[in-house]
Each structure stands twice: as C-alpha cells, then as structure tokens.
N, C-alpha and C positions, 0 to 999 in steps of 0.2 A: 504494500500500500504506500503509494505516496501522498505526499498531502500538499506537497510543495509546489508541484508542475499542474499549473491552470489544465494543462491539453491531454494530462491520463487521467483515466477515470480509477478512480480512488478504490472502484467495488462497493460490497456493501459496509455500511458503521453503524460501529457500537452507539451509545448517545456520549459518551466522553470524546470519541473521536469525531463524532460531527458536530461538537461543539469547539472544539481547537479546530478544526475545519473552517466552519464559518467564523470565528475570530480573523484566522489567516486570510481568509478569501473576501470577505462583507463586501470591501470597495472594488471588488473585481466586478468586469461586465457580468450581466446575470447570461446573456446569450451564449458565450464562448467560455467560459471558464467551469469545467467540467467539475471539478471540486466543489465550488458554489453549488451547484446543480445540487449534487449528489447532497451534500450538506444540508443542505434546504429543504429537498426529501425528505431524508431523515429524521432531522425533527421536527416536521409536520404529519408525520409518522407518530413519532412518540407522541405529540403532544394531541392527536388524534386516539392513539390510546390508550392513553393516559384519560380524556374525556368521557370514553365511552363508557371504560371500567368503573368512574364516577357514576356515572348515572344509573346503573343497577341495582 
C-alpha cells in the first residue's frame, strides 16, 4: 500500500489508514488523485456504518 503516490490506488483501508490518507491527500484534486478517492470511500463507509448500526 502506498499512501504517498496520488496515481496508485492504495487498495482497500482500514479506518486509521484512510484517515492519514485523507490528512495526506485533502488538498489534492478530488478527480485525479486516487488516494483521495479511495480515502473518501472509506470513511463514508464507516461513517455509513457506523449510522446504520445506531439506529437498530
């Protein structure tokens, strides 16, 4: 996994590492920068459910 190089894709993350993820990446383009991407996923992921596990 790299987390450094905007143009590989990272794979999939844990929530610690798509949180230093989007730390590293925030101000990068959201279109081209593949980290962002994948980051972003990530914890709209978890924060998705984390939501849903609430409301049962």
């Amino acid at each position: 996994m790299n987390l450094l190089d905007c143009q590989s894709d990272p794979g999939p993350l844990t929530r610690a590492h798509a949180q230093l993820a989007w730390r590293l990446h925030r101000f990068c383009d959201r279109d081209t920068c593949r980290v962002r991407r994948r980051a972003r996923a990530a914890l709209d992921d978890f924060v998705a459910r984390i939501t849903s596990s609430g409301s049962k």
